[in-house]
Backbone as CSV, one residue per row, in Angstrom:
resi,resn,N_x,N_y,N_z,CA_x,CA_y,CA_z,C_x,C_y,C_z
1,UNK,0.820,-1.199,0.000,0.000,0.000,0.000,0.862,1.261,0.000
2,UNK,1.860,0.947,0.392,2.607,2.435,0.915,3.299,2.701,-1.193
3,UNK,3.603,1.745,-2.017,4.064,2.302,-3.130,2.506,3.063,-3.771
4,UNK,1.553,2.737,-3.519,0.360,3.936,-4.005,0.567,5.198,-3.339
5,UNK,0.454,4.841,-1.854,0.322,6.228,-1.494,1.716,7.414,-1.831
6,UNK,2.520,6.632,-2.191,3.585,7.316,-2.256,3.396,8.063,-3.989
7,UNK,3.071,7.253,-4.755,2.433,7.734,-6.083,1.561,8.731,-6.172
8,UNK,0.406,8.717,-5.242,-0.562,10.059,-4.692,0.320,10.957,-4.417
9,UNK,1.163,10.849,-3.599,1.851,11.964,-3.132,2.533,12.716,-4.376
10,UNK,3.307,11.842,-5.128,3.618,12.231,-5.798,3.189,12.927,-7.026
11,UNK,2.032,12.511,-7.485,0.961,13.365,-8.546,0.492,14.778,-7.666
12,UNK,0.088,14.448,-6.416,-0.173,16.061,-5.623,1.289,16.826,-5.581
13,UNK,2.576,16.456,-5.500,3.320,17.187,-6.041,3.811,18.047,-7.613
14,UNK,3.171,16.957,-8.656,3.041,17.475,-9.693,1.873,18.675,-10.250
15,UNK,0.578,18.383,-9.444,-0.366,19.289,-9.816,0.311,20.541,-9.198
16,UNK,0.588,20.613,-7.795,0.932,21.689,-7.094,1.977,22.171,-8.229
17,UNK,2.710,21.817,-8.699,3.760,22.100,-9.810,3.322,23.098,-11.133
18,UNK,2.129,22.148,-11.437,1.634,22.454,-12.766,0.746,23.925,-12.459
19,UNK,0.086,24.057,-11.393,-0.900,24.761,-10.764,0.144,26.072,-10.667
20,UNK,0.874,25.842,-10.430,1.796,27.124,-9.693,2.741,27.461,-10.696
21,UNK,2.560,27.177,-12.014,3.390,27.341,-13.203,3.183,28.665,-13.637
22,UNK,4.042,29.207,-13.938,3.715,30.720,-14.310,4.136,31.002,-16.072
23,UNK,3.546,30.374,-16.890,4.149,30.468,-18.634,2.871,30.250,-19.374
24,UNK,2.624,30.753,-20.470,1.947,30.444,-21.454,0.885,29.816,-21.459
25,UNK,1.504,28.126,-21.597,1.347,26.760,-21.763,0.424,26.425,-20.512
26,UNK,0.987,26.395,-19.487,-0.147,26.749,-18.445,-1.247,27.752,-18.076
27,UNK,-1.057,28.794,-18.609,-2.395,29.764,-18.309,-3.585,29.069,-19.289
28,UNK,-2.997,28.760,-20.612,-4.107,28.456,-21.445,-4.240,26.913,-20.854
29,UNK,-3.472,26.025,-20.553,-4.621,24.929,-19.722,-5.027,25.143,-18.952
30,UNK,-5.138,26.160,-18.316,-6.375,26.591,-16.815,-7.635,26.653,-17.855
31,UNK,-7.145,27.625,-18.729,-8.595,28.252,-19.611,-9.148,26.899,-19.979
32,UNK,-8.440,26.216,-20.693,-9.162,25.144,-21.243,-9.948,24.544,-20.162
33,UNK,-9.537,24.066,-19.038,-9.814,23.344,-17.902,-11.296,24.513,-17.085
34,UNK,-11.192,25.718,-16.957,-12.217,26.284,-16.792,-13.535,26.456,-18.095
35,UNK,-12.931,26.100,-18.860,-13.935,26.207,-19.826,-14.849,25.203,-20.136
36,UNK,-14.072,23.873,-19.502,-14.598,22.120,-19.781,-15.208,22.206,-18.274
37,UNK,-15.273,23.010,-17.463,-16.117,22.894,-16.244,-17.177,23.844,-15.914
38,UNK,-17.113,25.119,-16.465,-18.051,25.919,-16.551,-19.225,25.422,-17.570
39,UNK,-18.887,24.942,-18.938,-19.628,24.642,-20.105,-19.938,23.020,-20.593
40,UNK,-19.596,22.393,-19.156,-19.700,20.934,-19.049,-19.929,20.427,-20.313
41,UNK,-18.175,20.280,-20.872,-17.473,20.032,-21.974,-16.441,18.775,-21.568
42,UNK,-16.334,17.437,-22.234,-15.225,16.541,-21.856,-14.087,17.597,-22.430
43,UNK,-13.170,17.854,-21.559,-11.843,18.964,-22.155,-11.236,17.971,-23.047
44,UNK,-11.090,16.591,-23.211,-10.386,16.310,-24.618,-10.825,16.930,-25.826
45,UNK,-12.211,17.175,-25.541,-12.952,17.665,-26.836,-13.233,19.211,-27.019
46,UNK,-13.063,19.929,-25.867,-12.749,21.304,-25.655,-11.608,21.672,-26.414
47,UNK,-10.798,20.586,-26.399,-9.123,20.749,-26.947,-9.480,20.711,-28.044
48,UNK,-10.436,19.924,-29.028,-10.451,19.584,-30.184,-11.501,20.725,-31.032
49,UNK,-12.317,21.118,-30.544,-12.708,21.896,-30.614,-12.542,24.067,-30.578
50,UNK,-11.987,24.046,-29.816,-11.462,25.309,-29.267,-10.400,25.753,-29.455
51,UNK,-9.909,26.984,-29.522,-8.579,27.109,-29.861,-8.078,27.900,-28.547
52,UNK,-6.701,27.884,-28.706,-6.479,28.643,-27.221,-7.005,29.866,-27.073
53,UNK,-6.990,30.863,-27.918,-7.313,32.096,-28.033,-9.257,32.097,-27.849
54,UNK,-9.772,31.196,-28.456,-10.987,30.730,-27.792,-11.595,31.030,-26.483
55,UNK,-10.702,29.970,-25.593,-10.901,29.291,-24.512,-10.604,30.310,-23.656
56,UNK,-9.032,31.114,-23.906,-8.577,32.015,-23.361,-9.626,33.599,-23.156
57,UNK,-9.991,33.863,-24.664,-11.079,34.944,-24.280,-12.517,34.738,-23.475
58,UNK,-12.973,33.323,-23.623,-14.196,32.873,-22.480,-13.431,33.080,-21.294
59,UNK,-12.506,32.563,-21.142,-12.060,32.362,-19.484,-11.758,34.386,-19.099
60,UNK,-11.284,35.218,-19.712,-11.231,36.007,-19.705,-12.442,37.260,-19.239
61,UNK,-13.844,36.527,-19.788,-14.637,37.311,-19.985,-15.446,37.014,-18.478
62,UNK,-15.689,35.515,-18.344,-15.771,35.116,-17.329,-15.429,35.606,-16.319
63,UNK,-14.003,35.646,-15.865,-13.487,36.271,-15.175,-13.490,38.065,-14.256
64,UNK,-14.106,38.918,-15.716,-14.899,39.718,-15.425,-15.548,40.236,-15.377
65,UNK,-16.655,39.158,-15.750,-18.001,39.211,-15.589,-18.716,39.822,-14.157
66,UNK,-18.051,39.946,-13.273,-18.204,40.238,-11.551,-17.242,41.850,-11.471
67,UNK,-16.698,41.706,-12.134,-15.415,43.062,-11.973,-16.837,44.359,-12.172
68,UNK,-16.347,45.153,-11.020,-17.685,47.041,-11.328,-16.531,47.181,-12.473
69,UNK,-17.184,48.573,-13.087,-16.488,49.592,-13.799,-15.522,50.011,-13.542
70,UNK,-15.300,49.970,-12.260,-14.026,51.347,-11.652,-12.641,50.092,-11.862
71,UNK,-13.215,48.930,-12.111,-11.992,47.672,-11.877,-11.341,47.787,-13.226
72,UNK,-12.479,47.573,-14.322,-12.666,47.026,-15.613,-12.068,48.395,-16.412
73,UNK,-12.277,49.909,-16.031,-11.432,51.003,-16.262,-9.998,51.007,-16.015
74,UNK,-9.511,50.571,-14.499,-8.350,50.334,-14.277,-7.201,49.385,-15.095
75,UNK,-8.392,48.622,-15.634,-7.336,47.475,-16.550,-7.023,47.590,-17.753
76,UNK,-8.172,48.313,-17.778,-8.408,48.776,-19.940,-6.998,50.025,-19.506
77,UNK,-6.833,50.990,-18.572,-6.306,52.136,-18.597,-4.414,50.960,-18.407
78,UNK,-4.389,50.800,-17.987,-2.933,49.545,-17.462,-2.915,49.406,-18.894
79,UNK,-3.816,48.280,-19.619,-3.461,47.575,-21.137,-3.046,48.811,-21.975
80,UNK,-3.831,49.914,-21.867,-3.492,51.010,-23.005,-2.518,51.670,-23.219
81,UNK,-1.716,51.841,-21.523,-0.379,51.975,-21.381,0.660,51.311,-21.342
82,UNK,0.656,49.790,-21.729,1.388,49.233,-21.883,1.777,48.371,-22.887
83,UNK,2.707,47.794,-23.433,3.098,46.984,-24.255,3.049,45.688,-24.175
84,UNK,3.447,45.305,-22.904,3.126,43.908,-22.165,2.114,43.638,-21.255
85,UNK,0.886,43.924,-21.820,-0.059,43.652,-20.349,0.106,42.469,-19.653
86,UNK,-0.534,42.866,-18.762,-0.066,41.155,-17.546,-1.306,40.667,-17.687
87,UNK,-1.189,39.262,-18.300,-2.347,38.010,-18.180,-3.206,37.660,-16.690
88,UNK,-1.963,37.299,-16.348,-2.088,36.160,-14.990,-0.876,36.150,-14.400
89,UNK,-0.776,36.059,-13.102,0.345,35.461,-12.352,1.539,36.413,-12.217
90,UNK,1.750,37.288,-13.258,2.893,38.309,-13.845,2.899,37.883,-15.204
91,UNK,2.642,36.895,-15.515,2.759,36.751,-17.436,2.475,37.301,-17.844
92,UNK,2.980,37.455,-18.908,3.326,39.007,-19.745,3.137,38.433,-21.206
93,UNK,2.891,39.095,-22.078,2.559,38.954,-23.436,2.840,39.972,-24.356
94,UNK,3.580,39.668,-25.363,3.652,40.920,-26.586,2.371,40.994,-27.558
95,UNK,2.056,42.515,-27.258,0.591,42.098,-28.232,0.885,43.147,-29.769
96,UNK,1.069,42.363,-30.438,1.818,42.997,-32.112,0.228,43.601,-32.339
97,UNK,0.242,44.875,-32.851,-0.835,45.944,-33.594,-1.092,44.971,-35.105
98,UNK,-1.752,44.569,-35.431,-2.327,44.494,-37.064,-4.062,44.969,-36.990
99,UNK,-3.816,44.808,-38.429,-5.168,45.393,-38.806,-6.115,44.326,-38.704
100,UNK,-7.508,44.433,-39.095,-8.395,43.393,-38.644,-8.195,42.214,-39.519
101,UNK,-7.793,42.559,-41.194,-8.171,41.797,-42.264,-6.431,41.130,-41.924
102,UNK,-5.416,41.847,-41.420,-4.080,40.470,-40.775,-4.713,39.657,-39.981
103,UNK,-5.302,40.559,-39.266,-5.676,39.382,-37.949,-6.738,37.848,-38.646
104,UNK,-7.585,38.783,-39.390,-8.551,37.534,-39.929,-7.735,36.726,-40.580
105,UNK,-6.515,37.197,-41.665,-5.718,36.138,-42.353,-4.743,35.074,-41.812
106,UNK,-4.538,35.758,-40.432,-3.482,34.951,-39.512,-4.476,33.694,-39.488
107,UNK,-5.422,34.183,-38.689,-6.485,33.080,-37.953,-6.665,31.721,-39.245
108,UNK,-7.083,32.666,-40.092,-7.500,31.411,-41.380,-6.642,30.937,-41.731
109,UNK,-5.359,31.088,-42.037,-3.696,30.491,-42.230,-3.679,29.324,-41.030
110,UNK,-3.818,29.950,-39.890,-3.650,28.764,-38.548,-4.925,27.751,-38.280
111,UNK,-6.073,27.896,-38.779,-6.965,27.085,-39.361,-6.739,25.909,-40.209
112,UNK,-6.201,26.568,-41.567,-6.162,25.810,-42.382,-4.849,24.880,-41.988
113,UNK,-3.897,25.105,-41.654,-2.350,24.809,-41.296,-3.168,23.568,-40.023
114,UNK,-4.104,23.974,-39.235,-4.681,22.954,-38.575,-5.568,21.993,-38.772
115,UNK,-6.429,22.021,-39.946,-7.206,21.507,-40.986,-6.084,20.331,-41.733
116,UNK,-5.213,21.259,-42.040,-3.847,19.964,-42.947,-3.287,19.253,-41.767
117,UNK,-3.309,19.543,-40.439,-2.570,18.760,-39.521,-3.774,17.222,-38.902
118,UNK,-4.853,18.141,-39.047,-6.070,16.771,-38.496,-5.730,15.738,-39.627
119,UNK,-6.032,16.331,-40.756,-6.741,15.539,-42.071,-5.107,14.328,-42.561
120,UNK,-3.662,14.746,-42.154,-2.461,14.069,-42.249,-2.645,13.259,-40.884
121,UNK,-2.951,13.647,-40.019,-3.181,12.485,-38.721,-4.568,11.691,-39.021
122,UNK,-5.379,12.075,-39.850,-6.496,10.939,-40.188,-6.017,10.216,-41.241
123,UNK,-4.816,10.871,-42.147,-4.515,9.834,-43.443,-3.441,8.458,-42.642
124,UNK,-2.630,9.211,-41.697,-2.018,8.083,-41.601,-2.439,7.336,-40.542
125,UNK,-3.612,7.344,-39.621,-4.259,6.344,-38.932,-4.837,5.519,-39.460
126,UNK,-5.801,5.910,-41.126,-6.442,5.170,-42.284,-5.113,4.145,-42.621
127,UNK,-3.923,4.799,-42.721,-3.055,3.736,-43.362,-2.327,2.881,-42.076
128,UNK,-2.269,3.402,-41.052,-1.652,2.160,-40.152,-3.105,1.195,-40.045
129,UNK,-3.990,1.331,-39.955,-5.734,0.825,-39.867,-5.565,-0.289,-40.818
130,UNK,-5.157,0.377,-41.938,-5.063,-0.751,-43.307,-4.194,-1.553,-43.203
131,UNK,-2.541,-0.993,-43.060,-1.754,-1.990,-42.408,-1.903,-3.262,-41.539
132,UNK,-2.846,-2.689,-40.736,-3.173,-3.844,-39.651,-4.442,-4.458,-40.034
133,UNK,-5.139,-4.532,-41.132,-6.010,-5.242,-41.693,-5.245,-6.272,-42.356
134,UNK,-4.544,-5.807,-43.591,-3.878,-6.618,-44.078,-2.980,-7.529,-43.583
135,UNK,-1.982,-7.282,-42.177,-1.654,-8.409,-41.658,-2.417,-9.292,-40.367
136,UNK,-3.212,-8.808,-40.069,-4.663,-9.937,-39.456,-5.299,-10.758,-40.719
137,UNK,-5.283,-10.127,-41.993,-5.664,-11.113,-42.992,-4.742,-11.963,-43.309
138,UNK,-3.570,-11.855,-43.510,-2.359,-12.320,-44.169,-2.423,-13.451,-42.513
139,UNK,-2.429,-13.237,-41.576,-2.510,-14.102,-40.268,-3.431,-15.141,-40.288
140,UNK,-4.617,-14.856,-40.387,-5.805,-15.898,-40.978,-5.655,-16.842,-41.762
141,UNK,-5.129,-16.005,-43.111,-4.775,-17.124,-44.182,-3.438,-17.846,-43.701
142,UNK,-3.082,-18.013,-42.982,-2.081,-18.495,-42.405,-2.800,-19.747,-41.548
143,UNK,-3.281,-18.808,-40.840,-3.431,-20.281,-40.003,-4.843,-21.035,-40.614
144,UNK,-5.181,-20.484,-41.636,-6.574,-21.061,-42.878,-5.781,-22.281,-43.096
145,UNK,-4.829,-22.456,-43.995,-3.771,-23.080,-44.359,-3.068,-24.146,-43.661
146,UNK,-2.574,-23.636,-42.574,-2.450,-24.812,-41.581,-3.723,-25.327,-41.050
147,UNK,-4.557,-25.492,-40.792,-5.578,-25.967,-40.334,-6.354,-26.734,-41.134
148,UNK,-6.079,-26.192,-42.540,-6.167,-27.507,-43.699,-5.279,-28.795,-44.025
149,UNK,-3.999,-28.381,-43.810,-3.159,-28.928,-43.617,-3.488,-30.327,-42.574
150,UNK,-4.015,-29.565,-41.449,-3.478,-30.679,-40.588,-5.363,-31.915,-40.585
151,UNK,-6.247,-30.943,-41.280,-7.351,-31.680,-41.805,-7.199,-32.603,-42.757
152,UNK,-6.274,-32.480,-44.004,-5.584,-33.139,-44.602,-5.114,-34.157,-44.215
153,UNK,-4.012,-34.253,-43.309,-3.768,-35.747,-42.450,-4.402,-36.111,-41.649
154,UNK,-5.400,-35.926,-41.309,-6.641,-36.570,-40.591,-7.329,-37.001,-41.666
């Protein structure tokens, strides 16, 4: 019993880890993770669905949805003066100026660039799929063969 509990311990050291992470990569899995619990979503499919920037502006909005005016002024007045507004935690972010029709072209570029990444992970699951048809068949006729075989000398 004691190598489980010692395994517990050890995953509550990793969350505490992950929880207390201060980068990127972690702010947007909170979002995701608040977003698959607020919108009782399985988050594998939140993931598949959503994009970070998604997940990130719900969790965002959420967030100050409760904030008065005098809060929601203070932050807009911070972002306007700054270059790096702070996310979360102290994370910091460079936010590059484009126009709307960059911004729309970025998005549809990283769409499509993600569209070619599903549709190459569905071609080659179709072909390992097939792979492994063909040698479960090629296996069959195998032992088809022997089993005639040994009907044969009977």
């Amino acid at each position: 019993m004691r190598f489980l509990y010692q395994n517990l311990l050890n995953l509550r050291r990793l969350a505490i880890q992950n929880y207390l992470a201060d980068d990127l990569e972690s702010y947007i899995e909170r979002c995701y993770r608040h977003y698959s619990k607020t919108y009782s979503v399985n988050l594998d499919h939140a993931k598949l669905t959503k994009t970070p920037e998604e997940v990130a502006f719900i969790y965002m909005e959420d967030e100050m949805h409760d904030w008065t005016p005098e809060q929601l002024e203070k932050v807009q007045a911070m972002l306007d003066n700054s270059d790096k507004p702070v996310l979360e935690s102290g994370m910091a972010m460079v936010i590059e100026e484009v126009s709307d029709d960059e911004w729309i072209a970025q998005q549809e570029a990283l769409a499509k660039a993600e569209e070619e990444k599903k549709q190459k992970r569905n071609e080659e699951i179709a072909k390992k799929t097939h792979e492994a048809i063909e040698e479960l068949t090629q296996s069959f006729e195998r032992v088809s063969k022997a089993v005639d075989k040994i009907e044969k000398k009977e």
